[in-house]
N, C-alpha and C positions, 0 to 999 in steps of 0.2 A: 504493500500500500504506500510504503513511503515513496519506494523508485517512482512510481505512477502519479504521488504527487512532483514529485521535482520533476517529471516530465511536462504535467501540466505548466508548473509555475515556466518552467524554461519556454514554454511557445504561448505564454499570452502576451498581448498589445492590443493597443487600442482597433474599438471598430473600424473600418470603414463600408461608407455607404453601395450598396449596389449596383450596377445598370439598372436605367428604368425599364418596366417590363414593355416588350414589345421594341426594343432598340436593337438595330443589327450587331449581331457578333461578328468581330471580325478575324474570321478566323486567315490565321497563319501559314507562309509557308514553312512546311515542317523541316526542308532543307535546309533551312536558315539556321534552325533550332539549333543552339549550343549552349555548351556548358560554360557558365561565367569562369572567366580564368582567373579571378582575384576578385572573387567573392568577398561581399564585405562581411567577414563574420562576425558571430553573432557568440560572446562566449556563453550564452545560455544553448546553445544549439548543438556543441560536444558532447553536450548528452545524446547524440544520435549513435558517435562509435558506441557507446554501450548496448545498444541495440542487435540482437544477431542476425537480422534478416536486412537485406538490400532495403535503406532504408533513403530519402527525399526531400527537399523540402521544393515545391515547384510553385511556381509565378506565373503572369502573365508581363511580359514586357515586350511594346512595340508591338501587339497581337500575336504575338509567340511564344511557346511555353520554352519556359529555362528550368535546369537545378541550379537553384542560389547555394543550397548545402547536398553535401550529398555522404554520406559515414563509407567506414571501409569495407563492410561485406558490402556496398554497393560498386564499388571501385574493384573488390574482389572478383566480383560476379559479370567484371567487362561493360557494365553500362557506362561507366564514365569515359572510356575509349570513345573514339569518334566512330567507329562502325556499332557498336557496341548501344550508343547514344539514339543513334539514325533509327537503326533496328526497334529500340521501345518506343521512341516516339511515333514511328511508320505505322506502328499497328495501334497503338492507346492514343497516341496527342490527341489526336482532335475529341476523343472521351475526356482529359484531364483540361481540355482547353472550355469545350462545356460544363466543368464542374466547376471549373475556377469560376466561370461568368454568368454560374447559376447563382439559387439560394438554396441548395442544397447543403448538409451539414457532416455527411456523407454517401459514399457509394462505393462498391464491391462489383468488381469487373474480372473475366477470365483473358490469361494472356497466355499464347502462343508464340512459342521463336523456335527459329529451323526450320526445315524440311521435316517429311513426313518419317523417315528412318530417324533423323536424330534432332526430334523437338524438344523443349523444355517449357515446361507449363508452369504458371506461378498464379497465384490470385493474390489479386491488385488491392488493395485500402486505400481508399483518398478519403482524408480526413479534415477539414477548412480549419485554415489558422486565421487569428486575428492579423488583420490587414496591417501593412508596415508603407508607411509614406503613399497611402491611393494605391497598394497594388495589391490584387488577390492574389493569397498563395495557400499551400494545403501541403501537407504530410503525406509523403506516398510509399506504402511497405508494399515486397513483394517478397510473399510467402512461398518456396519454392517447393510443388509438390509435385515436381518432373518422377519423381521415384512410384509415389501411390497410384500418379496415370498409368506409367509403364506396367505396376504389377494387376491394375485393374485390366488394361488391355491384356495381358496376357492374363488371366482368369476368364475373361471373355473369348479370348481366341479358343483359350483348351473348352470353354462349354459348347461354343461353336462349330467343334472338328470332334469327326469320328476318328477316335482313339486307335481305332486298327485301320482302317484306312487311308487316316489322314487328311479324308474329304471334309469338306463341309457335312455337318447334321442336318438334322431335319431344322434344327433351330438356325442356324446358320443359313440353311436356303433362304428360307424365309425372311430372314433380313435381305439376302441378295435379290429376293425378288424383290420386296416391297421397295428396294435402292430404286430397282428400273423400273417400279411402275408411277415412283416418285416423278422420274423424268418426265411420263404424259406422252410417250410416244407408243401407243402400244401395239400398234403394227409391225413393230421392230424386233420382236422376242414371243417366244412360246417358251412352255415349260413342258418337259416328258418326264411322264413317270414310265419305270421299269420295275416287272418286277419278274427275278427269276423261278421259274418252273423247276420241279423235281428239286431245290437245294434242300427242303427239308427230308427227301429220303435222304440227300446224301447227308446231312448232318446227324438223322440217327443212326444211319449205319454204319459210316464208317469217325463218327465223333464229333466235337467241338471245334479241336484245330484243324484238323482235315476242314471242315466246314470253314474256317478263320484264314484256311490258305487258300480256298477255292475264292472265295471273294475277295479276298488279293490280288489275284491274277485276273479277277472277272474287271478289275476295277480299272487295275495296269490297261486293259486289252481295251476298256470303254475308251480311257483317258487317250490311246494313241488311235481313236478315229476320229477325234473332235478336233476340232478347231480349237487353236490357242484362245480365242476369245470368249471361246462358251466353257458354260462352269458346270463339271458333274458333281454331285454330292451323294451321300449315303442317308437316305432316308428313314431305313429299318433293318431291321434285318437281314432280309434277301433282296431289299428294295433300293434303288437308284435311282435318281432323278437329275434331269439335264437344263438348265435354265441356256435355251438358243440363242443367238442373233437370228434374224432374219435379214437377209440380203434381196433375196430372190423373190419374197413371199411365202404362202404356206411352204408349198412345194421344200422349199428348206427342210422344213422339220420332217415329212415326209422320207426324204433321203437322208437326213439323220438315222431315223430311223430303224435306215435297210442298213446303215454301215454299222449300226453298232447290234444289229441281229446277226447282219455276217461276220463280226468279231467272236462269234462264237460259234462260228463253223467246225474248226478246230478243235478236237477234243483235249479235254486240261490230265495232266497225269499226276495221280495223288496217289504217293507212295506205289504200289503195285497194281492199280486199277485207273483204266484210260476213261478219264466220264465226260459224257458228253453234255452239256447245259443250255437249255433255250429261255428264252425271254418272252415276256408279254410287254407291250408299250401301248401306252394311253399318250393322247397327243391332247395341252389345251390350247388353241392361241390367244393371248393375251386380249384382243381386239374383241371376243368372242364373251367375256368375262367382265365382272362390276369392277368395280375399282380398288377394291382389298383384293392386294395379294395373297393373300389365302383363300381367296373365291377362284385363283388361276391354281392354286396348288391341288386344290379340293375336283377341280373340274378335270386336273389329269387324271386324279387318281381314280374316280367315277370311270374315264372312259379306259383306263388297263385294266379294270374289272369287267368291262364288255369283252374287251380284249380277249381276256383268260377265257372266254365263252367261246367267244368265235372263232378264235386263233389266227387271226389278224390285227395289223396297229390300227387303232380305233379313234378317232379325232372326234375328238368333242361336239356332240351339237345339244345347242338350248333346249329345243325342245324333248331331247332326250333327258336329258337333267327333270324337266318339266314333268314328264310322265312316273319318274322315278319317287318325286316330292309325292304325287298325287298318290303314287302307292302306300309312300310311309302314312299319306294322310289317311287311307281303308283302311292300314292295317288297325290303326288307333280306333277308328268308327268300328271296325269287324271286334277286335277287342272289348271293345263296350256292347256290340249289340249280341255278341256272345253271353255276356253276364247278365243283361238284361231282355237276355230271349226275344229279340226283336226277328231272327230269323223262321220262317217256316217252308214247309215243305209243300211242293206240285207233285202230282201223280201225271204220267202221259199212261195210257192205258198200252199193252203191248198183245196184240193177238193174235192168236190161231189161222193161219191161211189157207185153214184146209176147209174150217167151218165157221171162221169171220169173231167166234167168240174170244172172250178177254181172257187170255191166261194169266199174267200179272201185270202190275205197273210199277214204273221205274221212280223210286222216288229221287225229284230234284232239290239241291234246295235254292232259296229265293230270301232275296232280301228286301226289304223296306224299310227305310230308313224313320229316324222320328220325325223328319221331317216330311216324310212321303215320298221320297227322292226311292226311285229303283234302281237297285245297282245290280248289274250285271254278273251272273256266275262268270263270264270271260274275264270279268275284271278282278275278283273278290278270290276266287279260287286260286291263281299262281298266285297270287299275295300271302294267302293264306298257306300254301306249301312254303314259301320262301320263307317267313318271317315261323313257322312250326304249329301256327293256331288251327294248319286242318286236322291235327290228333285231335283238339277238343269239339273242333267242326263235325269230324266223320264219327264223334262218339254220339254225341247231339241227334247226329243224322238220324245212324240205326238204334238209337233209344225211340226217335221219334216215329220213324217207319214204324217200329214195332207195337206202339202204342195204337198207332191207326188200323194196324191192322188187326188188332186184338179187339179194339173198338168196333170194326165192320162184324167181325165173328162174332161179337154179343148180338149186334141190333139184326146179324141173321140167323142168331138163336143155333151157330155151332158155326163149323167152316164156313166159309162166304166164299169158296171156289177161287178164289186170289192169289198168286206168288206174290212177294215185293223183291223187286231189284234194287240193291242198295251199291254204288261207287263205294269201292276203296282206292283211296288216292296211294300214290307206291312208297308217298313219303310216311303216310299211316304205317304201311306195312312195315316199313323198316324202324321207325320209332317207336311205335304202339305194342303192347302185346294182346294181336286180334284176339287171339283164340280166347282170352280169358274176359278179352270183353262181348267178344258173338256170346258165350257160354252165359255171361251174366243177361245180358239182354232177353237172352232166352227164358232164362229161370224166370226173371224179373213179370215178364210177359205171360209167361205158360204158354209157349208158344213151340212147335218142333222147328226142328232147324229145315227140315225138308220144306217150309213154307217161306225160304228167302234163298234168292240166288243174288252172290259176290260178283259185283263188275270188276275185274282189272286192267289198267293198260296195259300193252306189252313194254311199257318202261317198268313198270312194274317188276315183270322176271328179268331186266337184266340188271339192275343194281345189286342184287343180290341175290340171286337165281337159288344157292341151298338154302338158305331163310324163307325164300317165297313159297319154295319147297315145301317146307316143315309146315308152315304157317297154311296152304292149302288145302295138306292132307290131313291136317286138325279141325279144319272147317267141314271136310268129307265127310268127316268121322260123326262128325255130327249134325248130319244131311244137309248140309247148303250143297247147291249144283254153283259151277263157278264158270263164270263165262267172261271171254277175252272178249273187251271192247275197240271200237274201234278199229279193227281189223285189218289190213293192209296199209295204213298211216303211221306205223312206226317201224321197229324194226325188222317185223315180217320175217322172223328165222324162225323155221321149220322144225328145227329141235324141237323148239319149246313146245308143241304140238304133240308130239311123240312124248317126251318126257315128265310134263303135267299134266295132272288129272283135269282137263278141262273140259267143259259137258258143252258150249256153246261155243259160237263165234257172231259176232255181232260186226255186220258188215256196214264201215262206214258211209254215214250220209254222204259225202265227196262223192265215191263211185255208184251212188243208186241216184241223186238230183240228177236231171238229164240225160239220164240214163240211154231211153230210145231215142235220143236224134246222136247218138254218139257210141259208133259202135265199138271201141275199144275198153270203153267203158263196161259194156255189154260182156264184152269176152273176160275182161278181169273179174266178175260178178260170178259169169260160169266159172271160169277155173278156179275160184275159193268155193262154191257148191259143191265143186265134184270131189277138191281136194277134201272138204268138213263130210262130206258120202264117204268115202274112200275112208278115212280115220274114224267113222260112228259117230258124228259129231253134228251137233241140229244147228242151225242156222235163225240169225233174225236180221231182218235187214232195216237198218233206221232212213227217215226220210221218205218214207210213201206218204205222197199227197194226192196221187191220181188213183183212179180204179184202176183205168190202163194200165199203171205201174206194176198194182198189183197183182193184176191177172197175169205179166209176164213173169210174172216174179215166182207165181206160183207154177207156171212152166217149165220156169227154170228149177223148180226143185226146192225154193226156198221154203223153211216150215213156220215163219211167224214176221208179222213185220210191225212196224210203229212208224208213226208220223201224223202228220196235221191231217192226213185222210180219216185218221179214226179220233184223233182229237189233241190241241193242245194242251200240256199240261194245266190240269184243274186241281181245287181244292179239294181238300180231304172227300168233303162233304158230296160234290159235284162230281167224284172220282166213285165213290159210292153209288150214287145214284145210275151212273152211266154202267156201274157193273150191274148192276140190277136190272137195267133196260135190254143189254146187249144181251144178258145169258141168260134172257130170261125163256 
């Protein structure tokens, strides 16, 4: 407290008066600026060598800033030099030339010297002294914290860079992009994500640094097909990402692309085994994208996830984002109108083409919204496999069938003559375990199982063909007939025909609509009749709306059919009644 006083007592003098507000400042050329070479000292002002930091005492003379005093660690630290001099005032004078000819009583400024390899940083104090003969002047420290920036840069650099590769991170990109979308040219850069295929077998099989060397090399091989001006970085794991120039336009990133897919032509050799690694690339361009660089980061990454689908590099388009939002927006509405039972079920009636009567109906289900909005099974259904909500969907379903049909057999006082055909979607199959929920729905119901046939697709037997296995011949066991939908629209492998207990085949709408003006049509329709004759296998054909249709249909051998000729899907109630009309 004492030193603090005898610093104060050492810099007081008398006031002096201001500029009036609103009077031109005249500022200085700072070339001129120098250091007074026989400063008139002041012996209250050697209290500055005591002082450890680069310390000042600055004026206004002639409209240019001077040191009238200046202590040793100021003189230590080069500023009293004439280059030394130049350099502080070039970048602050005109900040201490406005404070001197303000009314300000202090201010705190950052200062910069050097180049960008060997800067030194210091924060500035201007502190106003009592005026000496009409002149303003002020106390100027400059606290040198060249050391704390450097180690702060370097804490930033290492969270910035991936540790094993040395690229940029994820965090890191993202500052590099948001640099260039700062600039406002956004025609000029695209961003690619990458991400590799097959790394996570190779990292569980054959380890951690096998996995740590293979991305080494994937990184080295990116790095020498790009351009010195474009910056790859490591996003994740097996993920990579390229922030481009654009020269040409799209087309650029495009042929980025190809070179850095055919950078891994070449197979990589890890220890005793030659592996080979491909890539998926999502393309966003900048141009295409809102104004946060993480809306171009988030848009590659969207379209290498088409990518992965397709197996082609995939470029971003809005409207595809668009469709994508709208799904998360079902799934959250299918979520709620799952717990609050807003879905129900259609019956289309399916019958006998021998004698026109109703053998079963296919239950659908259907949505309506709170708000009375109908939403589409094409819409609600992939959502629902993608996001997993069709386990509680397909449980819902055949709880529901089951009720309704239990319901028809009371009000016809025993059987009501009706199969119900109930979808199982293949992601049920593989997530769920059917058999113990058909078995519950049955008990629950009092219902045999011989009174419901299982639709499958053939995507169904290929994800996991012994499962589907297991899982069908538990539903046998327990009388469901199970019948392949859709029929010639997916994979169509002939195995699975021989090899599963399947009782039907269900020949898609595609090849029976327009059937007689189109006679190829015609011959695929026979050759899945004679193939489902030949294996003992009955047949129903979806999409009859003509009688025409019918009547060929029934020449052809087919044994049941469905469509808008005998009715669209009705409600329970209206689904009832028509079985009642039809067989009667």
């Amino acid at each position: 407290m004492a030193f603090g006083r005898q610093i104060f007592s050492a810099f007081r003098s008398q006031a002096f008066p201001i500029p009036e507000q609103g009077a031109r400042i005249p500022f200085a050329d700072l070339s001129a600026c120098q250091l007074d070479a026989t400063p008139a000292l002041d012996p209250r002002e050697a209290i500055l060598d005591l002082l450890p930091v680069p310390t000042a005492i600055a004026s206004v003379v002639s409209g240019a800033v001077v040191f009238d005093t200046v202590n040793i660690a100021f003189r230590a630290a080069g500023f009293a030099a004439r280059e030394g001099r130049a350099a502080l005032l070039n970048e602050i004078g005109d900040q201490i030339l406005v404070f001197l000819l303000s009314g300000d009583t202090r201010r705190r400024m950052a200062l910069r010297l050097g180049d960008a390899v060997d800067s030194r940083h210091y924060d500035v104090t201007l502190a106003r002294r009592e005026e000496s003969a009409g002149t303003p002047r002020c106390i100027m420290s400059l606290v040198d914290q060249t050391p704390e920036q450097r180690t702060e840069t370097s804490l930033r650099r290492e969270m910035n860079t991936d540790s094993l590769t040395g690229l940029p991170n994820r965090t890191g990109f993202g500052d590099l992009v948001e640099e260039r979308v700062a600039t406002g040219d956004r025609a000029r850069y695209a961003v690619l994500a990458i991400n590799l295929d097959r790394f996570s077998r190779v990292n569980a099989c054959m380890g951690s640094l096998s996995g740590d060397e293979l991305l080494i090399s994937v990184a080295r091989r990116f790095k020498g097909v790009l351009r010195s001006s474009d910056v790859l970085a490591r996003t994740g794991g097996d993920e990579f990402a390229v922030l481009l120039g654009l020269r040409d336009g799209a087309d650029d990133a495009l042929h980025a692309a190809t070179r850095l897919q055919q950078a891994l032509i070449q197979p990589f050799q890890l220890s005793d085994f030659t592996i080979r690694v491909e890539c998926s690339i999502g393309i966003a361009l900048a141009e295409d994208s809102d104004a946060e660089a993480e809306d171009v980061i988030r848009h590659a990454q969207f379209a290498v996830k088409r990518s992965k689908r397709t197996g082609q590099t995939e470029v971003y388009r809005p409207h595809l984002f668009d469709i994508v939002r709208s799904q998360f927006s079902i799934e959250t509405q299918l979520r709620h109108a799952l717990e609050a039972r807003q879905l129900h079920l259609a019956f289309q009636p399916i019958c006998d083409l021998s004698n026109g009567r109703i053998s079963s109906f296919e239950a659908l289900a259907r949505w309506r919204t709170a708000e009375g909005e109908n939403i589409s099974p094409v819409d609600f259904i992939p959502v629902a496999e993608e996001s997993g909500l069709i386990v509680p969907l397909g449980r819902w379903a055949m709880d529901e069938a089951a009720r309704t049909l239990s319901d028809w057999d009371r009000m016809a006082g025993g059987d009501c003559g009706a199969r119900m055909a109930v979808n199982l979607s293949a992601v049920q199959l593989q997530r769920d375990n059917v058999e113990a929920m058909f078995a519950e729905v049955l008990a629950q119901h009092q219902l045999p199982g011989h009174r419901f046939t299982i639709e499958l697709t053939e995507s169904a037997f290929v994800v996991d063909p012994d499962r589907t296995l297991r899982t069908m011949l538990a539903l046998k066991e327990m009388g469901a007939q199970i019948a392949m939908d859709d029929f010639g629209t997916g994979y169509s492998n002939l195995a699975y025909l021989q090899k599963l207990p399947i009782d039907k085949l269900k020949i898609d709408r595609s090849f029976i609509t327009g059937m007689l003006a189109d006679r190829d049509k015609v011959a695929i329709v026979r050759a899945i009749l004679s193939l489902a004759q030949a294996l003992g296998l009955r047949t129903t054909a979806e999409g009859i709306e003509t009688q025409e249709l019918e009547h060929t249909l029934v020449a052809l051998g087919c044994a049941f059919g469905q469509g808008y000729f005998y009715s669209r899907p009705i409600d329970a109630d209206a689904a009832y009644a028509l079985l009642l009309a039809r067989n009667a």
